[in-house]
C-alpha positions as CSV (number, residue, x, y, z in Angstrom):
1,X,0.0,0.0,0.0
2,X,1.1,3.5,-0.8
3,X,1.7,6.2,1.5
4,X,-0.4,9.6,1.3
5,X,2.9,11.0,0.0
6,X,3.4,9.1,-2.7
7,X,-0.2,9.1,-3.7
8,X,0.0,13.4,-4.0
9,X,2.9,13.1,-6.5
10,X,1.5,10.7,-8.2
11,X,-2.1,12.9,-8.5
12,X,0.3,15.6,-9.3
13,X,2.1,13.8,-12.4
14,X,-1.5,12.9,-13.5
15,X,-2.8,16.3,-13.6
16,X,0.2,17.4,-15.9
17,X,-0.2,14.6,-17.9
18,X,0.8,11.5,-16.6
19,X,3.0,9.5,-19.5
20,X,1.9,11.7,-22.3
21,X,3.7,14.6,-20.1
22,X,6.8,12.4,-19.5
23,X,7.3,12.0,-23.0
24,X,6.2,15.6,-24.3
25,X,9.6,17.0,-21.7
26,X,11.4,14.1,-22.1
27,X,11.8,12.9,-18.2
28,X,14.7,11.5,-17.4
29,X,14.3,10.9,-14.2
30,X,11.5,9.1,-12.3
31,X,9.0,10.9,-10.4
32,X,10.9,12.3,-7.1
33,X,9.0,12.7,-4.1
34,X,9.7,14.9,-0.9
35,X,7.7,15.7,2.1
36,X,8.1,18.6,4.8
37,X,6.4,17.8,7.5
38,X,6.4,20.2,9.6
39,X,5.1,22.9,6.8
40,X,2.3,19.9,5.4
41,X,4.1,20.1,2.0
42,X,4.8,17.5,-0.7
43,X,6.8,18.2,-3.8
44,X,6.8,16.0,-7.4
45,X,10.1,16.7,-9.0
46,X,10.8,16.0,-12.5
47,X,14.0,16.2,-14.4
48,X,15.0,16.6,-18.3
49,X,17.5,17.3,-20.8
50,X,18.0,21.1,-21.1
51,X,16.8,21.8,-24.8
52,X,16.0,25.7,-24.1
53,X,17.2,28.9,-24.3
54,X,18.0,29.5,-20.5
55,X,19.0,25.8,-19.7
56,X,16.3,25.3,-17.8
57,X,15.4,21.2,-17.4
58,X,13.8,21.0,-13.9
59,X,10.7,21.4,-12.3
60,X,9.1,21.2,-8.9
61,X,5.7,21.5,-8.0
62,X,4.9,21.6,-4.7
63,X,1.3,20.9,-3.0
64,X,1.3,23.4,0.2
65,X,-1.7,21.1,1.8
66,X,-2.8,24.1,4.7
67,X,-3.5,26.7,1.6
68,X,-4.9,23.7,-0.8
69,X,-2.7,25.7,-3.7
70,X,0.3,24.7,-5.5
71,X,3.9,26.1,-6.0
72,X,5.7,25.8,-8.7
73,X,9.6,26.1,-9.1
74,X,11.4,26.1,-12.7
75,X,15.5,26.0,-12.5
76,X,18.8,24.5,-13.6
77,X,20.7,21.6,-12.2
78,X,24.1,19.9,-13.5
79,X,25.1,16.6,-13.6
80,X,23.5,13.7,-11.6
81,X,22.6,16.2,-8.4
82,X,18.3,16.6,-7.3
């Protein structure tokens, strides 16, 4: 059985587009999942091969659970870190 955790990021990948978004960005990593506690947050990560103008090739989206609203981070990694 899943944990609520997982379940959010999941719901979150589906609402973007599930495997139809994975392949549109190119994903190369799996679905990442983090949970803060304390501040009732979970945050989906996903990962891809920078292809734009600003190298951009990571995105976070982050369910703030008290407010019921999403966050949503863009930037630029290197390598293998996340």
């Amino acid at each position: 059985m899943e944990d609520e955790t997982t379940i959010i990021a999941k719901t979150i990948y589906i609402q973007l587009g599930g495997t139809g978004f994975s392949r549109m960005i190119g994903m190369l990593t799996p679905l990442l999942v983090s949970e803060d506690s304390d501040k009732a947050e979970v945050t989906a990560t996903f990962r891809w091969r920078a292809r734009s103008k600003g190298g951009v090739n990571l995105m976070a989206v982050t369910l703030v659970q008290a407010l019921d609203t999403y966050r949503v981070q863009f930037g630029r990694i290197h390598g293998d870190q996340v």
